[in-house]
C-alpha positions as CSV (number, residue, x, y, z in Angstrom):
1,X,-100.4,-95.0,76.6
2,X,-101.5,-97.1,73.6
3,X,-100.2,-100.5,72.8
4,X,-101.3,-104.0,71.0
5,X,-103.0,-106.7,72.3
6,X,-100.1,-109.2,72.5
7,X,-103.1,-112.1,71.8
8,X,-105.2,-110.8,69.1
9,X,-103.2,-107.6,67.5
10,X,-106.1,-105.4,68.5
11,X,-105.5,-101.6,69.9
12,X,-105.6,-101.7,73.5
13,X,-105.2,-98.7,75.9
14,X,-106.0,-97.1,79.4
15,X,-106.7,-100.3,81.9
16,X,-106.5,-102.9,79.4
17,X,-102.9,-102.0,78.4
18,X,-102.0,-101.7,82.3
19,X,-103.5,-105.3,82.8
20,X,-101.6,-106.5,79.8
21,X,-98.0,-105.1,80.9
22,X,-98.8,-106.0,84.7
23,X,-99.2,-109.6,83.3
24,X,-95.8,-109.5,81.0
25,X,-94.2,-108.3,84.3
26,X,-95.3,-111.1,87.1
27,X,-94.6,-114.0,84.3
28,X,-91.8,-112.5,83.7
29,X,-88.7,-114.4,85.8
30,X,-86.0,-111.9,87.1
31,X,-82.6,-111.6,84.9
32,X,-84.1,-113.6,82.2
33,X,-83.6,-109.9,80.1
34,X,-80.8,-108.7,78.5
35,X,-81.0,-105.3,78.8
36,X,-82.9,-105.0,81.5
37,X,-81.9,-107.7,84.3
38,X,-83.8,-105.8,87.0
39,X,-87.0,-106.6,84.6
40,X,-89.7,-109.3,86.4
41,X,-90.9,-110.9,89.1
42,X,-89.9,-113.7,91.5
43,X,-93.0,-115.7,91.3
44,X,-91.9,-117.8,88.5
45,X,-89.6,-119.6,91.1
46,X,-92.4,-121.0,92.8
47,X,-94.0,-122.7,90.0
48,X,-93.5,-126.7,89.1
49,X,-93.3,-126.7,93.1
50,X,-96.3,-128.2,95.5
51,X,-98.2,-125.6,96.2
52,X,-99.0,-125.4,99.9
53,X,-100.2,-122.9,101.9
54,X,-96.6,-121.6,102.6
55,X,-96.3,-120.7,99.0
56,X,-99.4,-119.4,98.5
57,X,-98.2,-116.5,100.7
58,X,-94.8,-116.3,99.2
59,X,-96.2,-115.6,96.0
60,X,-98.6,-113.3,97.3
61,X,-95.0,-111.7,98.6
62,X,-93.6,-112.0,95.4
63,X,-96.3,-110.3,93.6
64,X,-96.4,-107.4,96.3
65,X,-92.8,-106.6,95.6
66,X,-93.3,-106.6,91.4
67,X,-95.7,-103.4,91.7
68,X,-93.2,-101.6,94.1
69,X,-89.7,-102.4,91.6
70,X,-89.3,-99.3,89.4
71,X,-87.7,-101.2,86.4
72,X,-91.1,-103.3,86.2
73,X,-92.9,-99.7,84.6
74,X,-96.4,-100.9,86.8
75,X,-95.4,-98.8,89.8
76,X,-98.9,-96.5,89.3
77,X,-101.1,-99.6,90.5
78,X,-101.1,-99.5,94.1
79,X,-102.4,-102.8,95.3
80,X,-104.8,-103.2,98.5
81,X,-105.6,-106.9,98.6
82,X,-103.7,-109.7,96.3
83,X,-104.7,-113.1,96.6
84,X,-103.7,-116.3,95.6
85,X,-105.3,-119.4,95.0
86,X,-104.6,-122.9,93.1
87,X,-106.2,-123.4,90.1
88,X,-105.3,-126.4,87.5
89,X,-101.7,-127.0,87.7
90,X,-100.7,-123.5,88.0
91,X,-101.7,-120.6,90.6
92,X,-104.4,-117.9,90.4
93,X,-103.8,-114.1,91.7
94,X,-106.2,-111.9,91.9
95,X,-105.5,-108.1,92.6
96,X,-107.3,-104.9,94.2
97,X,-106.2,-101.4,94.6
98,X,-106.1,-98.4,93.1
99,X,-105.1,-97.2,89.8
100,X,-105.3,-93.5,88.6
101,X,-107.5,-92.8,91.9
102,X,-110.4,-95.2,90.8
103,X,-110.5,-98.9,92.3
104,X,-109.6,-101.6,89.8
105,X,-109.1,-105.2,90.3
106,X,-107.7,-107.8,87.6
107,X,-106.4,-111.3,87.7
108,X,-103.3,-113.1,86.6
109,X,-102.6,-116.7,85.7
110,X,-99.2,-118.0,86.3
């Protein structure tokens, strides 16, 4: 699949446009679409909220459950380790696992 870099306008495919729709999808609150309510990610909830160690692993949660909802279109990354870390005012989450049976790992800002 081929797409544009939503930042610079550049062509971007294979891993980089996976990376780039993963991203759209976590920052992406639930129901905030339209046409496609199902569309997003719960993480957005936790954010503007002190982030403790509790909600470190609910967003780890959170994350989990974007890769494995069907309407979110990143269902062929199957994730092995996701992490998630403070960083600034915001949170950090990295992800492992396995995408088109070679080991990838990327990393999302929220």
């Amino acid at each position: 699949m081929i797409g544009i870099d939503r930042n610079t306008g550049a062509t971007v495919d294979d891993w980089l446009q996976f990376v780039q729709r993963a991203t759209r999808a976590l920052t992406t609150p639930l129901g905030t679409r339209q046409k496609r309510p199902l569309y997003g990610c719960a993480l957005t909830e936790l954010l503007g909220q002190n982030l403790g160690d509790d909600l470190l692993i609910l967003a780890q949660s959170h994350a989990a459950q974007a890769f494995y909802n069907q309407y979110n279109g990143i269902d062929d990354f199957e994730p092995q380790v996701i992490v998630a870390s403070r960083r600034g005012a915001g949170l950090l989450l990295r992800f492992a696992g396995t995408w088109k049976n070679r080991q990838q790992t990327f990393e999302v800002m929220a």
